[in-house]
C-alpha positions as CSV (number, residue, x, y, z in Angstrom):
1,X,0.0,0.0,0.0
2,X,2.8,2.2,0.6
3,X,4.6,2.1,-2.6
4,X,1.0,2.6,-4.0
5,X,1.2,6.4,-1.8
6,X,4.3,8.1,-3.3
7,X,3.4,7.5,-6.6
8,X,0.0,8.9,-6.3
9,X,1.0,11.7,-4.2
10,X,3.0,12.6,-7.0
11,X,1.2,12.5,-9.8
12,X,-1.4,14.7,-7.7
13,X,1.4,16.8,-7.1
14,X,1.9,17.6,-10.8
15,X,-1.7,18.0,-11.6
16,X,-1.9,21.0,-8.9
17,X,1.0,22.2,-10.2
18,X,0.0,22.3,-13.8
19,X,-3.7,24.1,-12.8
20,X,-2.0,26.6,-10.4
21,X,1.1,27.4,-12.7
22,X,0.2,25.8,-16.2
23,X,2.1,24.0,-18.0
24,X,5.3,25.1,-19.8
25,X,8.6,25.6,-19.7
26,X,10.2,29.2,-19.1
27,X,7.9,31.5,-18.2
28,X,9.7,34.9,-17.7
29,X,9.4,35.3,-21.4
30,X,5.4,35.4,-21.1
31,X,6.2,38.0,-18.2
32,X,8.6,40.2,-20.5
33,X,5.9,39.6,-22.9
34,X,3.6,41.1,-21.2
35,X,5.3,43.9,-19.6
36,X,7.0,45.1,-22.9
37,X,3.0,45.3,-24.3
38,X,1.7,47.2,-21.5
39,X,-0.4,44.4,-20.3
40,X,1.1,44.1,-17.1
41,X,-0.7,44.5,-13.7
42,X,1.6,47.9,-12.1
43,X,1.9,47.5,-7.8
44,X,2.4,50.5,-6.3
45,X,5.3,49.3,-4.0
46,X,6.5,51.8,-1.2
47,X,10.2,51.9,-0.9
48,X,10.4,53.1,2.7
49,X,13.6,53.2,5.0
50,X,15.3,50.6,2.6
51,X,18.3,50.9,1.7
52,X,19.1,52.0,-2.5
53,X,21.8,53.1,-4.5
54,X,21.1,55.7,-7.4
55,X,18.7,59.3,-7.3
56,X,15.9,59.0,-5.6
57,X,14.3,60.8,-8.8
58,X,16.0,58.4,-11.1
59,X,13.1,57.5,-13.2
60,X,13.3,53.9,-13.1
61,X,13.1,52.1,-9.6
62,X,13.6,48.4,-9.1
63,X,12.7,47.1,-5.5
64,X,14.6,43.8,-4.9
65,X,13.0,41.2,-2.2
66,X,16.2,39.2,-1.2
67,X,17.7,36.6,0.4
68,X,21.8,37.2,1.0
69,X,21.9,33.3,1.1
70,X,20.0,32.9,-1.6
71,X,22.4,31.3,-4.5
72,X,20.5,33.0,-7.3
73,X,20.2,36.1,-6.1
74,X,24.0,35.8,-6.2
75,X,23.7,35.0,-9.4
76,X,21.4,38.1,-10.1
77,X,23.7,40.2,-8.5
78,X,26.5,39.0,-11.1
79,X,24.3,38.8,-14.2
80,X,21.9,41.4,-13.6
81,X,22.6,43.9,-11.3
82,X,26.1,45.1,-12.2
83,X,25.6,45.2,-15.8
84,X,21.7,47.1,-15.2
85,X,23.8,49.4,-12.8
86,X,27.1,50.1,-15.6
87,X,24.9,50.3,-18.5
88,X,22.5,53.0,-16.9
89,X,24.2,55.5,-15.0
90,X,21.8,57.6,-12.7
91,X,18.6,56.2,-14.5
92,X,17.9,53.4,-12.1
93,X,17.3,53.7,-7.7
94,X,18.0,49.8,-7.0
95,X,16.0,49.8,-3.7
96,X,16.9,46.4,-1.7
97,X,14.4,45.1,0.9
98,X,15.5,42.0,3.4
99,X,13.5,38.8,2.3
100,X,15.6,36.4,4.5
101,X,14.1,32.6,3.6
102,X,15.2,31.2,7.8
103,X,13.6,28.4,6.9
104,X,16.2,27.3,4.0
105,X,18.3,29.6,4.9
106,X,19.8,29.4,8.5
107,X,22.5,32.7,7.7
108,X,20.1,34.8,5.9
109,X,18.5,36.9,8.9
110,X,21.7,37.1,10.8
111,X,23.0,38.6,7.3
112,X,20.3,41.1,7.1
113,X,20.8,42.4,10.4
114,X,24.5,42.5,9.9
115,X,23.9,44.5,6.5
116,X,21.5,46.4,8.6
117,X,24.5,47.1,10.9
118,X,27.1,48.1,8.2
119,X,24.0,50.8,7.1
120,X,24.3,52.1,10.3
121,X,28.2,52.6,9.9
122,X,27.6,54.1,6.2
123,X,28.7,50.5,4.7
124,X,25.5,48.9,3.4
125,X,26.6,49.0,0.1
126,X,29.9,48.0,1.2
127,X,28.6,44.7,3.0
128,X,25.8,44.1,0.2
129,X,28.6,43.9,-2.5
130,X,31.0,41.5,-0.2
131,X,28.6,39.4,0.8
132,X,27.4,39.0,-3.0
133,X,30.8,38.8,-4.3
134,X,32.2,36.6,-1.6
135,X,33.1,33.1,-2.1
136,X,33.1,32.1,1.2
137,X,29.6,29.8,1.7
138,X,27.1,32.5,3.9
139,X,27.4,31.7,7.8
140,X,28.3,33.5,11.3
141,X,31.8,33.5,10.7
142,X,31.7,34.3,7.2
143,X,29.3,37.3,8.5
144,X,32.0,38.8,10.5
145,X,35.0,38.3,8.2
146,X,33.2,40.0,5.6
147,X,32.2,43.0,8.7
148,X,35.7,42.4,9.2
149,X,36.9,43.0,5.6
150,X,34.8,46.1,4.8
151,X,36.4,47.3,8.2
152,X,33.7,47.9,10.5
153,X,33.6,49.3,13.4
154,X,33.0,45.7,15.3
155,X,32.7,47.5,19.0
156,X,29.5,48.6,17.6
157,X,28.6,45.7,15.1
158,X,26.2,44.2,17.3
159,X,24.0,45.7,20.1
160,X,21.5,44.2,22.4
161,X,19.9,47.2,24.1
162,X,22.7,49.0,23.7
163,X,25.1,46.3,24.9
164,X,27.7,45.3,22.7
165,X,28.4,41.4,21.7
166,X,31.5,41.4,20.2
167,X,31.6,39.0,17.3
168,X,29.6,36.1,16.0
169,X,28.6,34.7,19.2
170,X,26.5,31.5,19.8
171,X,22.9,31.3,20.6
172,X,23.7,31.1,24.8
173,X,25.4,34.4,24.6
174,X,22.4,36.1,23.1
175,X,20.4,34.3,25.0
176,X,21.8,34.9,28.1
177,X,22.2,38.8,27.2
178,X,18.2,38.6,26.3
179,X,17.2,37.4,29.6
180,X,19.4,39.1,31.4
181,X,17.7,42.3,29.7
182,X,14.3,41.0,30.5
183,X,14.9,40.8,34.8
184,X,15.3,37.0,34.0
């Protein structure tokens, strides 16, 4: 009866697949499509307190929900974003917004925050690109060599109510530092 499951959990699989998505193989042309005829549905997407590069009149804005762990946003990043950056100069505000996947990605909201940190030292940008570009695979330590690297101030890298923890630490030392804060 079992081998009789998987099979049939699969093929159901597909079939909502193919009714939810369709069936086909690439479609980002049908979106370019689309979008080069008019026919596109516009979102009026707020860009906030996010960080961006370029005039904030520049007429084009992309908004970019990302992952720093995310492997093809690295690729993006290489493929994409340099070239769309180099090729127009001062038409485009890339606006970057934190989209950390935890659940896949166990270094992507520590990566945010530490990005979040660099902002706070004037080295967003500086982190954004390293962490992009680096070839180290994302985790604590990589974190702080890259903070390291970009030479941030790493007395201030990380506060817990305005405590500072010194370096990548493991979960007891925050842990410790949040109960500690809470009359624990």
């Amino acid at each position: 009866m079992f081998f009789f499951a998987i099979p049939l959990a699969m093929l159901v699989g597909l079939g909502i697949g193919y009714l939810i998505w369709g069936w086909g193989g690439d479609t980002s042309q049908k979106t370019v499509s689309n979008v080069s005829q008019g026919s596109a549905v516009r979102y009026d997407v707020s860009v906030d307190d996010d960080p961006y590069l370029g005039p904030e009149d520049a007429p084009v804005t992309i908004i970019m929900f990302s992952d720093y762990q995310c492997i093809y946003c690295q690729k993006w990043y290489v493929e994409v974003f340099k070239p769309l950056l180099e090729n127009y100069p001062g038409m485009i505000r890339f606006v970057y917004r934190d989209f950390p996947l935890s659940t896949i990605h166990p270094s992507a909201t520590l990566s945010a925050e530490a990005a979040n940190c660099a902002g706070d030292q004037e080295k967003y940008w500086d982190f954004f690109n390293a962490v992009f570009t680096g070839t180290e695979q994302l985790s604590d330590q990589s974190i702080q060599n890259y903070a390291t690297a970009i030479q941030l101030d790493m007395v201030s890298f990380f506060f817990i109510n305005g405590l500072a923890v010194i370096g990548a630490q493991p979960y007891q030392v925050f842990s410790s530092l949040v109960e500690q804060e809470l009359g624990n």
